[in-house]
DSSP file (Angstrom, degrees, kcal/mol; ACC not computed):
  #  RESIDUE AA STRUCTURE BP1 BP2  ACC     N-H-->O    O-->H-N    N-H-->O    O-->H-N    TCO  KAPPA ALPHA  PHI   PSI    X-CA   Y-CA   Z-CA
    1    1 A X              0   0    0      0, 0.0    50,-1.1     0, 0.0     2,-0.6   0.000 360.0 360.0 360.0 138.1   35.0  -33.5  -53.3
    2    2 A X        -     0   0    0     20,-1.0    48,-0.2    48,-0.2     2,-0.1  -0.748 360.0-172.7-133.1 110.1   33.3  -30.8  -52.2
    3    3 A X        -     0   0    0     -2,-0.6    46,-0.9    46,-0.2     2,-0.3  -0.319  20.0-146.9 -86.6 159.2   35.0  -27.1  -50.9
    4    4 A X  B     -AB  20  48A   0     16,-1.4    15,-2.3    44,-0.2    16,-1.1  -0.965  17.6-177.3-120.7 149.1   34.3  -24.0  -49.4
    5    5 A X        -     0   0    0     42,-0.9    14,-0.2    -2,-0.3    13,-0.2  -0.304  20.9-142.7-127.7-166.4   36.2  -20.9  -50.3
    6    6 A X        -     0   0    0     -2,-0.1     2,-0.3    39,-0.1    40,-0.3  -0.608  26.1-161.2 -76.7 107.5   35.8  -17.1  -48.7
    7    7 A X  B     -C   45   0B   0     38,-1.5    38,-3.1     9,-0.1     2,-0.3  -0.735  13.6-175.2-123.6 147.9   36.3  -15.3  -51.6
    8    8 A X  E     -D   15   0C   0      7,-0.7     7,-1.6    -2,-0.3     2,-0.4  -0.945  15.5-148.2-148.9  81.5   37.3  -11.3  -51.0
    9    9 A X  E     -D   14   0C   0     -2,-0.3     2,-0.3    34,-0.3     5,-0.2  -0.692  18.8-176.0 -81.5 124.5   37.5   -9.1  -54.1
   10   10 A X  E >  S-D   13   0C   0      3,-2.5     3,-1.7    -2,-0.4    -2,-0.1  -0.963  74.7 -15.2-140.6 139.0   40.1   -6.2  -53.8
   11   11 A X  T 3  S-     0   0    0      1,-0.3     2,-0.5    -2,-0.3    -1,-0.3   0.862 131.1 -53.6  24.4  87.9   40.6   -4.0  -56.2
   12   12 A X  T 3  S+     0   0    0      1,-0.1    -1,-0.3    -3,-0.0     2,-0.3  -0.004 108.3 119.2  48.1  -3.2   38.5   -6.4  -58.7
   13   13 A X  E <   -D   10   0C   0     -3,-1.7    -3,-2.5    -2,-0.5     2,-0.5  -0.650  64.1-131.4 -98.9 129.9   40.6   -9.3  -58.0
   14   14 A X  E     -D    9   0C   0     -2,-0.3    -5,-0.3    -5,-0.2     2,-0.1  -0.748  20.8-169.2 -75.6 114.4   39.2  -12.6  -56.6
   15   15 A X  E     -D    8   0C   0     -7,-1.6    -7,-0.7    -2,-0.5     2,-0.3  -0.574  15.0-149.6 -90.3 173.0   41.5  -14.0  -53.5
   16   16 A X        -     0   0    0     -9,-0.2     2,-0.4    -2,-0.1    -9,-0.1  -0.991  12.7-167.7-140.7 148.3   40.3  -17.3  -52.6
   17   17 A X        -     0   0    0     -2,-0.3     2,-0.3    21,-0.0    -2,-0.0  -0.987  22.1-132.1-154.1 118.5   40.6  -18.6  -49.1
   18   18 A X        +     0   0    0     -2,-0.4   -13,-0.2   -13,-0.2     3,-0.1  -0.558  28.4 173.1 -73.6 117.8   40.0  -22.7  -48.4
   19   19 A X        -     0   0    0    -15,-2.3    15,-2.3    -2,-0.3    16,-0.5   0.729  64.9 -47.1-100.7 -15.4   37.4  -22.6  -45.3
   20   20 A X  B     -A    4   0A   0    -16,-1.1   -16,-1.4    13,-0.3    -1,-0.3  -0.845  41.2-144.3 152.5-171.5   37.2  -26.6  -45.9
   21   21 A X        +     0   0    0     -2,-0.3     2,-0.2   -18,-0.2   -18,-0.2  -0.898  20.0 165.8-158.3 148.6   36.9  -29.8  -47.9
   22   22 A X        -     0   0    0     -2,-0.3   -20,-1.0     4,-0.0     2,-0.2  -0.767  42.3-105.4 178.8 115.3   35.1  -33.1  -47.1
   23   23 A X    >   -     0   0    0    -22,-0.2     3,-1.8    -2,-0.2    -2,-0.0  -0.450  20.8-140.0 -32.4 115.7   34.1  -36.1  -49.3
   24   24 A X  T 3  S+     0   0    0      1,-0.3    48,-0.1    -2,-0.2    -1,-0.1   0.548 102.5  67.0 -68.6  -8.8   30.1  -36.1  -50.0
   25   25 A X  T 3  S+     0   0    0      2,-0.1    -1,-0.3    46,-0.0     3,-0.1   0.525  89.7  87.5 -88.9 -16.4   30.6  -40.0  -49.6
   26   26 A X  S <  S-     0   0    0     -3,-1.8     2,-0.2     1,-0.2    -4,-0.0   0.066  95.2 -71.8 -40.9 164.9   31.4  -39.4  -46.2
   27   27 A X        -     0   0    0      1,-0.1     2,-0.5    -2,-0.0    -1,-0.2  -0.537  49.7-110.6 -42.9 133.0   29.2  -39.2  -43.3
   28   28 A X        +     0   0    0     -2,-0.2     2,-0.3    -3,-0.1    -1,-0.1  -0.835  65.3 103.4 -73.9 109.5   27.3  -36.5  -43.0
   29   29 A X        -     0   0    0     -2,-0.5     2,-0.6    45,-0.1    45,-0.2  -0.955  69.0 -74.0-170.3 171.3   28.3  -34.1  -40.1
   30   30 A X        -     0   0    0     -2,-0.3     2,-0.3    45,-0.0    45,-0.1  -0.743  51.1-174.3 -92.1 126.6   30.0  -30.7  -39.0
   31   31 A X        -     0   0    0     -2,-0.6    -9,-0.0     1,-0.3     0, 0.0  -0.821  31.4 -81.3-108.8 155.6   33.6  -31.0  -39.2
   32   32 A X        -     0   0    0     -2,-0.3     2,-0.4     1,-0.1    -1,-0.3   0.294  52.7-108.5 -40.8-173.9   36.7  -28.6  -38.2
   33   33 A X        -     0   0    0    -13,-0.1     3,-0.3     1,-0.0   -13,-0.3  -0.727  17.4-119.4-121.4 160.0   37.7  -25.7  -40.8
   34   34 A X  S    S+     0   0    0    -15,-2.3   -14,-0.1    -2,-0.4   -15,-0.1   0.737 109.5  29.8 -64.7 -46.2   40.7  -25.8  -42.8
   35   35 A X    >   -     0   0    0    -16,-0.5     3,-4.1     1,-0.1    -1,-0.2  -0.356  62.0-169.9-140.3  78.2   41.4  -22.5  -40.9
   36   36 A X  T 3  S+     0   0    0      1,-0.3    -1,-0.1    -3,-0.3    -2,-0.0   0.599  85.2  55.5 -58.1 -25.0   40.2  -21.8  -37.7
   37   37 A X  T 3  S+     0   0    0      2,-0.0    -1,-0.3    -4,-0.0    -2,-0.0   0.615  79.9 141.4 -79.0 -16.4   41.1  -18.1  -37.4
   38   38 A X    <   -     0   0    0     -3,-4.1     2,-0.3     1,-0.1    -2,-0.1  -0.003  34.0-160.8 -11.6 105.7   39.1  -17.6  -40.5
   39   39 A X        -     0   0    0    -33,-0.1     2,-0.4     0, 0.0    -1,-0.1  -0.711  16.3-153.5-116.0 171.3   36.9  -14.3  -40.8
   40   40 A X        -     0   0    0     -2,-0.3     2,-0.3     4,-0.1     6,-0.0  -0.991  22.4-175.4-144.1 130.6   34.1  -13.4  -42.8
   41   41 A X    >   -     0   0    0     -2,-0.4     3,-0.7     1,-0.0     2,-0.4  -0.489  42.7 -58.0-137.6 158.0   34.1   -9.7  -43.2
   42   42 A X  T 3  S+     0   0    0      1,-0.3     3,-0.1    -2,-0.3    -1,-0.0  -0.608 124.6  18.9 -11.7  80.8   31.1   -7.1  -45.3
   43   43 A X  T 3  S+     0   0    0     -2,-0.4   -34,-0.3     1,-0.3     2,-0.3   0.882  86.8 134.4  76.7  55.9   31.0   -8.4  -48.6
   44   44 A X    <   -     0   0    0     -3,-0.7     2,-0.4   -36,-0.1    -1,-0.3  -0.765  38.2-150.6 -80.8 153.4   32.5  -11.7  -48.7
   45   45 A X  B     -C    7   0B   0    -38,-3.1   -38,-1.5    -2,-0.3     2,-0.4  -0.968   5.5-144.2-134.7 155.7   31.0  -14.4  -50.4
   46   46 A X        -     0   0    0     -2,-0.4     2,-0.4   -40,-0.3   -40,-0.1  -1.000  24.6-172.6-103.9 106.3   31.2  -18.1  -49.5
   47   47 A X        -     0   0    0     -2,-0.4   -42,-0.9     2,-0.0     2,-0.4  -0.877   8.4-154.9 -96.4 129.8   31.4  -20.2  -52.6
   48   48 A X  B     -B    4   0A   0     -2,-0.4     2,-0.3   -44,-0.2   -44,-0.2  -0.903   5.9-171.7-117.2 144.9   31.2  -24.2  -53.0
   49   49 A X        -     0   0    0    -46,-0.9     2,-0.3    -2,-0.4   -46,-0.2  -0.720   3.8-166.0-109.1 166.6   32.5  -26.2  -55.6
   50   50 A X        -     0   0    0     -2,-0.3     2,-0.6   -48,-0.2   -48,-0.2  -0.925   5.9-156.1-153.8 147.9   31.9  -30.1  -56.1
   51   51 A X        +     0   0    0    -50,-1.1     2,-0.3    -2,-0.3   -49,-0.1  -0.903  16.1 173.1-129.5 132.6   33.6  -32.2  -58.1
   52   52 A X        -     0   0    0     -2,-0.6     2,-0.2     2,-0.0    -2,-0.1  -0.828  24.4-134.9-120.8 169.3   32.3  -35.3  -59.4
   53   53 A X        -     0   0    0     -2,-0.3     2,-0.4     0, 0.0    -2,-0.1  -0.702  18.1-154.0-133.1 116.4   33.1  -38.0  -61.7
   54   54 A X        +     0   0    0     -2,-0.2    -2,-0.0     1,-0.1     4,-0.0  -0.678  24.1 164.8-110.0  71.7   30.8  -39.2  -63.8
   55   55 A X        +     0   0    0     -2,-0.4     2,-0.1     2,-0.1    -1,-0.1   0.144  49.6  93.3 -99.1  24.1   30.8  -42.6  -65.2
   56   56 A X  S    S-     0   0    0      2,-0.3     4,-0.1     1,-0.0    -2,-0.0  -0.238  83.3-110.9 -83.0 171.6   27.4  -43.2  -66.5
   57   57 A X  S    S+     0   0    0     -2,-0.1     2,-0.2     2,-0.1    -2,-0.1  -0.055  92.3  64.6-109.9  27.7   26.1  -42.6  -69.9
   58   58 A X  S    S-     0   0    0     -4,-0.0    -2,-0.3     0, 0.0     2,-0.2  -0.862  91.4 -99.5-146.9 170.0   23.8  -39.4  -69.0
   59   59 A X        -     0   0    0     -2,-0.2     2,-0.4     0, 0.0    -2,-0.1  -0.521  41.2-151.9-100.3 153.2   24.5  -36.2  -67.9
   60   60 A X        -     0   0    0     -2,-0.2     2,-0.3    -4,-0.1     8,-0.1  -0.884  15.3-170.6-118.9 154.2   23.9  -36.0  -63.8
   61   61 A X        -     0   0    0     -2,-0.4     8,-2.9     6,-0.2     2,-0.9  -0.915  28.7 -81.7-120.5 173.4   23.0  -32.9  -62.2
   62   62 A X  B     +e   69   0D   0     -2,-0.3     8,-0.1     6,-0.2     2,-0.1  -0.755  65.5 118.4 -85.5  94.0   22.7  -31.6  -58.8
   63   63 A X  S    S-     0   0    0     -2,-0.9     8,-0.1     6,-0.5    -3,-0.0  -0.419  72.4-101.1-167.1-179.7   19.5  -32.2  -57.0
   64   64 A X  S    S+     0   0    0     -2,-0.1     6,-0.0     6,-0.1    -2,-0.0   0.807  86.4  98.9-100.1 -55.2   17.6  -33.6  -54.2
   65   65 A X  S    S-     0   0    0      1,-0.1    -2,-0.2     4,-0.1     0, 0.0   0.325  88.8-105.2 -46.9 164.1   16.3  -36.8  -56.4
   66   66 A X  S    S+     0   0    0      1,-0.2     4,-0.1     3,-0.0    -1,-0.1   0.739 119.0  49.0 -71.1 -33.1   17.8  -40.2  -56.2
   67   67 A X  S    S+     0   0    0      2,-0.1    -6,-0.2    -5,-0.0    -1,-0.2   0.650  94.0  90.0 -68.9 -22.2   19.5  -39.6  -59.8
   68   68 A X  S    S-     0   0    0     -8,-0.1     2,-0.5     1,-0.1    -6,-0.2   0.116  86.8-116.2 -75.0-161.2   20.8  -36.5  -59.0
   69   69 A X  B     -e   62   0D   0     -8,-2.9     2,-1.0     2,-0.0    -6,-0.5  -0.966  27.9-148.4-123.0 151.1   24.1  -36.2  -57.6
   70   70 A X        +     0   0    0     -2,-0.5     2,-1.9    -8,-0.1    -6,-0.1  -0.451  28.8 161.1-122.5  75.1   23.8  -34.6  -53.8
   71   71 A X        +     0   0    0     -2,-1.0    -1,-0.1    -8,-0.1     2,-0.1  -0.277  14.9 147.1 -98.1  76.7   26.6  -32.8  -53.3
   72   72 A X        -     0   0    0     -2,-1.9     2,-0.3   -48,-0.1    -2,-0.1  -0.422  31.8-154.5-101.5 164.6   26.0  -30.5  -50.6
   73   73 A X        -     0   0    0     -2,-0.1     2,-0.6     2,-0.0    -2,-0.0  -0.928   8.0-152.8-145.6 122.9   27.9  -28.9  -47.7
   74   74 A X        -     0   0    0     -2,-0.3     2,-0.3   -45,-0.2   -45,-0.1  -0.695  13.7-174.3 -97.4 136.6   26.5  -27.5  -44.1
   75   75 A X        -     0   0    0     -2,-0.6     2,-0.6   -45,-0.1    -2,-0.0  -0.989  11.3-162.0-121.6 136.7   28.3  -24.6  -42.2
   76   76 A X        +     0   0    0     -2,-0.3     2,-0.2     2,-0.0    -2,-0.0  -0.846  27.2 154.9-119.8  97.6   27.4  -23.3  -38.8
   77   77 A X        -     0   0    0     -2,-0.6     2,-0.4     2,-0.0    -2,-0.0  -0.607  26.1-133.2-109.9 174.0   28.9  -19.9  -38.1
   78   78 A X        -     0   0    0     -2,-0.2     2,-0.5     0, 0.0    -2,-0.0  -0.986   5.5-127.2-137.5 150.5   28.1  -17.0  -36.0
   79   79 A X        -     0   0    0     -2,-0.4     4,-0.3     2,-0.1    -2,-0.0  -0.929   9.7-150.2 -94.2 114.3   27.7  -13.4  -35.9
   80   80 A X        +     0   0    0     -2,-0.5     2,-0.1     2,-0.1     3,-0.0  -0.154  67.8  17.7 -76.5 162.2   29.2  -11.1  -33.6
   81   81 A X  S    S-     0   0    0      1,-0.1     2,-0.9     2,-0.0    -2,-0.1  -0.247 104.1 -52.7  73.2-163.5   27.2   -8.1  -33.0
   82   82 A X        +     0   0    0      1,-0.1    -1,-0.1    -2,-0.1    -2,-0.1  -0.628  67.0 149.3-118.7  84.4   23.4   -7.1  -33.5
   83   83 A X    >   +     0   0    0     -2,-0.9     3,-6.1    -4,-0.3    -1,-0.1   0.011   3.7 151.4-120.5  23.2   23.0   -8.0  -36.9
   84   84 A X  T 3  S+     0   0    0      1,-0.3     3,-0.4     2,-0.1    -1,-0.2   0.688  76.1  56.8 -26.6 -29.9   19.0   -9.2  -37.3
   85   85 A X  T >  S+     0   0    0      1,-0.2     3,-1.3     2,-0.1     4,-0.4   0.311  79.3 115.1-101.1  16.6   18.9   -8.0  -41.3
   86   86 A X  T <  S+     0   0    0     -3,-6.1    -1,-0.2     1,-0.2    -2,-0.1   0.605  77.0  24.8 -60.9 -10.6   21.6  -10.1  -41.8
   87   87 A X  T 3  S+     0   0    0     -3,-0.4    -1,-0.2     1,-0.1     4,-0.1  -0.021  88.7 113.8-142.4  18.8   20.2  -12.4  -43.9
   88   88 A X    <   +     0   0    0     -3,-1.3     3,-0.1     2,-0.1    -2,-0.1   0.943  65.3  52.7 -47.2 -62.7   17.5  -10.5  -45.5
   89   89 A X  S    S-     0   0    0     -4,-0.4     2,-0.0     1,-0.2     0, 0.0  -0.132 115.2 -46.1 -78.3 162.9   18.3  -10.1  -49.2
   90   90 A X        +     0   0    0      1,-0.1    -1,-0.2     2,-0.0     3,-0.1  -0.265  51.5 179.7 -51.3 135.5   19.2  -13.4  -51.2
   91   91 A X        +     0   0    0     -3,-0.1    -1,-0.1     1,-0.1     2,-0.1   0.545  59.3  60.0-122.5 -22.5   21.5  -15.9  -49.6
   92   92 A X        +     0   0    0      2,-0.0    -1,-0.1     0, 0.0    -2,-0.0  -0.507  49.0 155.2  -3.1   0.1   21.6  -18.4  -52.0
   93   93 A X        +     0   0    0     -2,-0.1     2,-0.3    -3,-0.1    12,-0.0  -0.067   9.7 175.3 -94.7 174.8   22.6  -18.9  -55.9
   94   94 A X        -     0   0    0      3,-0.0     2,-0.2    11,-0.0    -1,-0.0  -0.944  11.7-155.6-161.5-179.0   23.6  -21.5  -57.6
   95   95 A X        -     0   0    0     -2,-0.3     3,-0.1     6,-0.0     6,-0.0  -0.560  36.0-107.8-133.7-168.5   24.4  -22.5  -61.4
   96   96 A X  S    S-     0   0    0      1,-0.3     2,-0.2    -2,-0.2   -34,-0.2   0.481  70.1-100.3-101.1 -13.5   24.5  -25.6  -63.4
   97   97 A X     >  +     0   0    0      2,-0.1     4,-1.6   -36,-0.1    -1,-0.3  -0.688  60.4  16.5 114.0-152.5   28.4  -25.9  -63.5
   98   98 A X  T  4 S+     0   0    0     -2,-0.2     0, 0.0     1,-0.2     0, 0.0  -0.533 102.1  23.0 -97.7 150.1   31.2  -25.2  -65.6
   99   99 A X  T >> S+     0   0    0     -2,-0.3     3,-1.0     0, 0.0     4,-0.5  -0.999 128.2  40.1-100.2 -18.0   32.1  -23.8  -68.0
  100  100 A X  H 3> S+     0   0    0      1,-0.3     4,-1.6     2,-0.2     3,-0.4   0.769 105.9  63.7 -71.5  -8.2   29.1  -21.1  -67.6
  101  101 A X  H 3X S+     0   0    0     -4,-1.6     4,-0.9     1,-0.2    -1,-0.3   0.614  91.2  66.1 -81.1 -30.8   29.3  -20.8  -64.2
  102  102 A X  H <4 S+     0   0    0     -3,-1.0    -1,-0.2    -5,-0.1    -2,-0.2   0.615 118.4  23.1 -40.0 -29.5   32.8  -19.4  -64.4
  103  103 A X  H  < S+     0   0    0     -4,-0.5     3,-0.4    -3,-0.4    -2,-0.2   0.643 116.0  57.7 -80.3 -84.1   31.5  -16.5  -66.0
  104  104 A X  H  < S+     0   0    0     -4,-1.6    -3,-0.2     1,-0.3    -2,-0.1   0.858 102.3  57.2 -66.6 -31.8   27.9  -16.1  -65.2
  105  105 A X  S  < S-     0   0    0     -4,-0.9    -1,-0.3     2,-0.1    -3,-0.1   0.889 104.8-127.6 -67.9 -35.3   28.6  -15.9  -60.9
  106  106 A X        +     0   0    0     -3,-0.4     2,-0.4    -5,-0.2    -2,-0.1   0.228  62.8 138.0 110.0  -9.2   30.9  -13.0  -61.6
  107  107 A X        -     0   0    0     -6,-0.3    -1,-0.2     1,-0.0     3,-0.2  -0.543  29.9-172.9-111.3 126.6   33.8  -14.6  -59.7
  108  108 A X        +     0   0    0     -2,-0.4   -94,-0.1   -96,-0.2     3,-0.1  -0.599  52.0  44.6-111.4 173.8   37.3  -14.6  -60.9
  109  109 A X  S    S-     0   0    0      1,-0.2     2,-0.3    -2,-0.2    -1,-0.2   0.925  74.7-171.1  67.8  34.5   40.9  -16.0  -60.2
  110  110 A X        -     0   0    0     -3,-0.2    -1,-0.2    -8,-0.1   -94,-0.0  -0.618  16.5-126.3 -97.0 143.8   39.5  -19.4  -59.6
  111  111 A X              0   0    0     -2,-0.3    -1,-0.0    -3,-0.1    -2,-0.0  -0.332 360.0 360.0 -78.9 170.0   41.6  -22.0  -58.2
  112  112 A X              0   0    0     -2,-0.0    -1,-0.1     0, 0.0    -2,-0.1   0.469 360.0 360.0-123.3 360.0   41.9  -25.0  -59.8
């Protein structure tokens, strides 16, 4: 399964906010949000999890490759206002999974 949060630190605390969820075994396509009314505000992060389960006898990772596992998610959003540097700086991260990825992204209060 694979989610999308909006995640909002206030006063150090992560809230977590479901923007949607969609089997990777599925078809690939843009589907509704969880929540349509949904905003994404000045320092928000959008985070995705996938969850896999792994019944081989090697470790899979997440890649492009036929061995990897391709658990990816497209979003198409928009921005109101005149916001051209919006996507200057890195837009991107990702980690290798858990448990160091709890940690090493900085992001706390994660649901489970």
């Amino acid at each position: 399964m694979v989610t999308a949060w909006r995640v909002r630190r206030q006063s150090g605390v992560d809230n977590w906010t479901l923007i949607g969820k969609r089997s990777p075994q599925l078809d690939q396509s843009f589907y509704p949000v969880e929540n349509p009314d949904a905003v994404l505000k000045l320092n928000d992060t959008i985070a995705l999890r996938c969850v896999m389960l792994n019944l081989s006898n090697r470790n899979v990772n997440q890649g492009l490759a036929s061995y990897n596992e391709m658990c990816d998610l497209y979003m198409m959003y928009w921005v109101q206002g005149n916001y051209t540097q919006l996507l200057q700086r890195e837009s991107a991260c990702y980690s290798s999974g858990p448990p160091a990825s709890l940690t090493s992204l900085g992001f706390n209060n994660i649901p489970v």
